[in-house]
N, C-alpha and C positions, 0 to 999 in steps of 0.2 A: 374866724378861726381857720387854720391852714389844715386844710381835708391831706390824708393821708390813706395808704390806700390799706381795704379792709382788713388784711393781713399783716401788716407792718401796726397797723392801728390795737389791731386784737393784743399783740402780744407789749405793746410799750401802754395799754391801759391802767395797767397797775400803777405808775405816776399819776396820771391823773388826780390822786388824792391830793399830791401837792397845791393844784390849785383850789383848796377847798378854801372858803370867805369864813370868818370868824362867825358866821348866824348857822353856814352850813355844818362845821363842825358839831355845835351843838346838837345840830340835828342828828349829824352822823353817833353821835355823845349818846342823844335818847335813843336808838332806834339798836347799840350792841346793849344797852342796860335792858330794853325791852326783850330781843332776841335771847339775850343770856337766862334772862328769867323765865322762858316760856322751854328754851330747851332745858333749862336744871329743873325745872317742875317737871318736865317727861324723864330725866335724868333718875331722879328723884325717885318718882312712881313707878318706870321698868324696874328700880333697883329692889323694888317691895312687890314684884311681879303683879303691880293694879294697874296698868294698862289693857294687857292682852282680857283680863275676866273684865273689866270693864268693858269695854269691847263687844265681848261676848254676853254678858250680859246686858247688853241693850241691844242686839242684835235678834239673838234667839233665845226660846224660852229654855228651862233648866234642864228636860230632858235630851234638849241638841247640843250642850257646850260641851260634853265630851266629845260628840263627834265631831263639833266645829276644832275643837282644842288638838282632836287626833290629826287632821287633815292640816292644819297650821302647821303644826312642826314637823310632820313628814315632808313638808313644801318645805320646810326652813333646811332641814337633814339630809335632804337629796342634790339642794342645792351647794355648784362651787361656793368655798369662801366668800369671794368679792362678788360673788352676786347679791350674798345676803349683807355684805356690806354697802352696795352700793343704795340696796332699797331701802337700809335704814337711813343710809346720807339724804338720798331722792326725798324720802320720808318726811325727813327734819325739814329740808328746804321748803318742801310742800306747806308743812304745817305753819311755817314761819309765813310763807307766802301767804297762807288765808289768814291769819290773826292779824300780823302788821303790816297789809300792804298800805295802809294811809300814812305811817311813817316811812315808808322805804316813798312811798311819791314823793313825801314832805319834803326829804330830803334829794331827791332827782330834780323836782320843781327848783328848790336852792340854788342849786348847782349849776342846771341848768341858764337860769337867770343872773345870778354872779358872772360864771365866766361867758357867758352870750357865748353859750353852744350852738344854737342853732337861731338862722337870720329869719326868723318868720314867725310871727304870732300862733297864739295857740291856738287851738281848735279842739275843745274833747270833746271825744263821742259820747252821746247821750245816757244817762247813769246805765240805764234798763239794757241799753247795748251792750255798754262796757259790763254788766251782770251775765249777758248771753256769752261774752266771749269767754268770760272766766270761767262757765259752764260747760264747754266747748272744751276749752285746753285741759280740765280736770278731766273731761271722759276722753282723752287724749292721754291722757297721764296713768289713768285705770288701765287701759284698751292694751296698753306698749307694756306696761309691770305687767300684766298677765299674760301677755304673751311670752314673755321672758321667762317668767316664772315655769311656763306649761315648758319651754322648749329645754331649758335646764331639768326639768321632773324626772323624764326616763334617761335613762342609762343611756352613757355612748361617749366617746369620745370628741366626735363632729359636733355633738348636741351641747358640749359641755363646755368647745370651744364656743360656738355660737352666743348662746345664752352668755356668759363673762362679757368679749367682744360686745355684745350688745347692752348691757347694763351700763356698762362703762360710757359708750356713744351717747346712751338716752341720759345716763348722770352729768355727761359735759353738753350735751346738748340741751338740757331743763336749765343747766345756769345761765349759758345764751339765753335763750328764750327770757326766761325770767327777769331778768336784769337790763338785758336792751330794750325790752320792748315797752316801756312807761314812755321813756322820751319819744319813741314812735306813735306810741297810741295817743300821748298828747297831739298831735299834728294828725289827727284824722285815721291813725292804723289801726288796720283790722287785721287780727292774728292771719288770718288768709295769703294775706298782704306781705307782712312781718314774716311770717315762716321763708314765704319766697324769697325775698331780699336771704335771707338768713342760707335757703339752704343752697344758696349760687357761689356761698364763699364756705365750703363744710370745713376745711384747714382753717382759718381763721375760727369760725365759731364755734366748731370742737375745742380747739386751741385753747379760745378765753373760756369757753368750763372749764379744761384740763387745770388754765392757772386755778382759776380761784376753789376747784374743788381740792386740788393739793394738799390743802393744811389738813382736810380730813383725811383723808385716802392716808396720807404718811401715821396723823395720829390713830387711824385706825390698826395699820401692819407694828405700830410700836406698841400701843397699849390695846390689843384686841377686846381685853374685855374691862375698860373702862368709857363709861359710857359720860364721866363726865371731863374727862381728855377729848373724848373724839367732839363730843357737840360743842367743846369750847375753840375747837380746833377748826370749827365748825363758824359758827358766831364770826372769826375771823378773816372767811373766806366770802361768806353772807354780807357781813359788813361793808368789806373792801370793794366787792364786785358789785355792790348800790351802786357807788358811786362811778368803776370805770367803766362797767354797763352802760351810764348813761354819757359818757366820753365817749364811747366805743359807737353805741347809737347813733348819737348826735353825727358821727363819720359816715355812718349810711344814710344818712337824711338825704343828699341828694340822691342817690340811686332808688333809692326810697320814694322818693317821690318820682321818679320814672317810671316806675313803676307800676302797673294797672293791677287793680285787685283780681284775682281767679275769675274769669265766667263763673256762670251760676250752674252750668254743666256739671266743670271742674272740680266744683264746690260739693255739688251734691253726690257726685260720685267718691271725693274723700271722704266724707260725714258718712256715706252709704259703709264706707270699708270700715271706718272707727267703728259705728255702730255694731257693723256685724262683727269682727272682731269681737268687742264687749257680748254681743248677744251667747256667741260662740262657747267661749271661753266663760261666761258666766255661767251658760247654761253647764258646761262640762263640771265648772266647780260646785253648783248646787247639782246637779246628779252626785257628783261624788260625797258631798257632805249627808245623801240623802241616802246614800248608802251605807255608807260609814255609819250612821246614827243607828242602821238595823245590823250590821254586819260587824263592826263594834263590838258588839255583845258577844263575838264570839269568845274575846280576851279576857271575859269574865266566866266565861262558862270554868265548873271544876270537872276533869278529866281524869279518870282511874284507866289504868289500860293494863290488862291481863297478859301479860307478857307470855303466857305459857298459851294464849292462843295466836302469837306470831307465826308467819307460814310464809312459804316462799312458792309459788305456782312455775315450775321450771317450763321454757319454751321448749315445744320440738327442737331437735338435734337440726333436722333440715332449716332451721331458720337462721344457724347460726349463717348460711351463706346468701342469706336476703338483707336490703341496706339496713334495716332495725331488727335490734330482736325485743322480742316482746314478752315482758316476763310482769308477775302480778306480785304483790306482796298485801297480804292481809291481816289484822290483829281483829282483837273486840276491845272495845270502846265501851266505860259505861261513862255516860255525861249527863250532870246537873245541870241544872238552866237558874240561878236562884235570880235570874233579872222580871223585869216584868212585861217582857220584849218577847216573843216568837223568834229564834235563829235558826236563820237556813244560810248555808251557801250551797249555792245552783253550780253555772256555767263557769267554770275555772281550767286553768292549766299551771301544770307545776315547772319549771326550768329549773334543771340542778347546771352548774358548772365551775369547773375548773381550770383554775389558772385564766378565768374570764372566757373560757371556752367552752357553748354548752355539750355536755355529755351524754345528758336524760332528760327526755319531756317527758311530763304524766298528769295525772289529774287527780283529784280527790272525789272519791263520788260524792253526787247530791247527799246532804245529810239534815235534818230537822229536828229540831229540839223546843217543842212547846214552855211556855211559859212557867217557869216551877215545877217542871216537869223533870223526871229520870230516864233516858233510855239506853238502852246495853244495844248495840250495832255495831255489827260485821264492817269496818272500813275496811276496804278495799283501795290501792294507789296501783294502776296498772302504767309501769315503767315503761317505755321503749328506748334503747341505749343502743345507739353506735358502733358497731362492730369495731369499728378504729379505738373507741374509745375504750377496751378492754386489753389493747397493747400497754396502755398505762402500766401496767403491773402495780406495784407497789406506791409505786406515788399518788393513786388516788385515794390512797388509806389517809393522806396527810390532810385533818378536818380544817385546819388553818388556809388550807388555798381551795376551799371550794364556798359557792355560793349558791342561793338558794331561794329564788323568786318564786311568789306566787299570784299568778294574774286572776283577778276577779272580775268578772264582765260587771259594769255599774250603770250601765247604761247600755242600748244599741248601739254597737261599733266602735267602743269604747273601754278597755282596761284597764283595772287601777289596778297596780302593781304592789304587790307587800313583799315587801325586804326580806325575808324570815331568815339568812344568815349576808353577809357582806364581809 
């Protein structure tokens, strides 16, 4: 076969199909009747909301799937759009990936062998390996979605571009991966290996995700909320890219074999960062889930508040010329606790602002509320507000352009952030 070079190869892979043999076909024949059927069963089951409580109930027991359930979709809420588009694309791929990877070989073996892709016998690595590396690339796959996920979480502009930018890379970069790498790993490749070749050509192998995630990406912006347009949309990108993946491969096979796999340096210094990554970031998300399961409770709590004991604590006149002024505002609070949970919130800060601009820091004092318990307490929220920020005049009365975060320490050195207006 006439080698082509990897970037001219990435993007005429979609031919490829043409030269499929009448045995490959069929394979390619079982392997979209398979994929079709495993995405319209998840189709299916999101459409009856039983995936996510499934999920969740095999995870945690019954008194954490509120909190797991509250931290899910605050992750989903925070994030751009096509973030949360792309992690259910990644998603789908993923799962397609562990269910039928013996038909997507089946059908690369074909292919491979028909059109005499590549001039060298095979060689697979041994089951227990090729089990290691698919071990490997999954906690690669965790490690990159959750960093994503954490960097889209908090508010910002930079953060917001980042996170999208990177969903997108790791969604064209998972279809590379996935798709070229059979007909390398038949010839002795170890993802270490595969990654390198892969990431000397990033134009090229961005490229061929770019094509074949396409069909999704378009049916996702057309039919946002039809889930079974996008994973059909889907099926057909899966499909296609079995086969030019291993066309595309088969074109690295020399350089590929030039290749020398990572020192064991190298090696242990990536695995050290995926790791911690994963260590990182999971520990962030089980503190936050482990907070949320106690702090939670606050959303249930019932709240009577005596309006007639609101008050305003005015600052000295002389502060009006210092950079904050400091003024307090107090009511009485009587609160129900009808859960079976102790609720405190501790160490918090309040952010008010407008037009995206904050205005007022403050904080809510420590408060606790025992188990079925009633208590009547003096809140107090001591304001400090911007001198600039009282030229406003009238336009801060306007409730539609202001926001209103509230940071909850969950952890040492660490705040979750609650929405309380947007």
């Amino acid at each position: 076969m006439m080698r082509r070079s990897p970037l001219v190869a990435a993007f005429v892979s979609p031919l490829a199909i043409a030269r499929l043999s009448a045995r490959a076909w069929l394979r390619l024949a079982a392997y979209v009747v398979a994929a079709s059927a495993v995405l319209g069963a998840v189709a299916w089951a999101a459409g009856r909301g039983r995936i996510r409580e499934l999920a969740l109930a095999y995870v945690f027991p019954d008194s954490w799937r509120g909190a797991a359930r509250f931290v899910i979709d605050r992750f989903f809420e925070a994030q751009q759009r096509a973030v949360s588009d792309n992690v259910v694309l990644s998603g789908s791929l993923a799962l397609v990936t562990v269910l039928l990877f013996w038909l997507k070989e089946a059908l690369s073996v074909q292919f491979e062998r028909d059109a005499r892709l590549v001039p060298a016998p095979m060689r697979e690595l041994p089951l227990s390996v090729q089990a290691w590396e698919e071990i490997k690339l999954f906690a690669l796959f965790v490690a990159v979605q959750l960093a994503v996920f954490w960097i889209g979480y908090h508010p910002g502009r930079a953060r917001d571009i980042a996170s999208v930018a990177l969903s997108y890379a790791w969604l064209f970069f998972m279809f590379a991966v996935d798709f070229t790498s059979p007909v390398l790993q038949r010839h002795g490749g170890h993802y270490s290996r595969i990654l390198k070749v892969l990431a000397r050509h990033p134009v090229a192998t961005l490229g061929f995700g770019a094509l074949f995630a396409a069909p999704s990406l378009v049916a996702s912006r057309l039919w946002p909320h039809d889930l079974w347009m996008i994973f059909g949309a889907n099926v057909i990108g899966i499909a296609w890219a079995a086969v030019a993946g291993t066309w595309f491969g088969a074109h690295l096979y020399d350089e590929f074999e030039r290749t020398a796999r990572a020192g064991i340096a190298v090696r242990a210094l990536a695995w050290a960062m995926v790791v911690g990554a994963l260590a990182f970031n999971g520990y962030r998300t089980g503190a936050l889930v482990l907070s949320v399961h106690h702090k939670s409770q606050l959303l249930k709590l019932d709240y009577d508040v005596a309006l007639s004991s609101f008050g305003i604590d005015l600052p000295p006149l002389r502060s009006v010329l210092s950079r904050e002024v400091e003024m307090g505002v107090h009511l009485d609070v009587r609160i129900h606790n009808p859960t079976p949970f102790d609720v405190a919130i501790e160490r918090n800060r309040l952010v008010l602002a407008h037009d995206g601009a904050p205005v007022a820091t403050g904080r809510l004092a420590p408060m606790s509320v025992p188990a079925g318990a009633t208590v009547e307490q003096r809140v107090a929220l001591s304001v400090a507000i911007a001198p600039g920020a009282l030229r406003r005049g009238w336009a801060l009365a306007d409730v539609d352009r202001w926001s209103a975060t509230l940071y909850v320490e969950v952890a040492p050195g660490f705040e979750f952030p609650i929405y309380l207006i947007e």
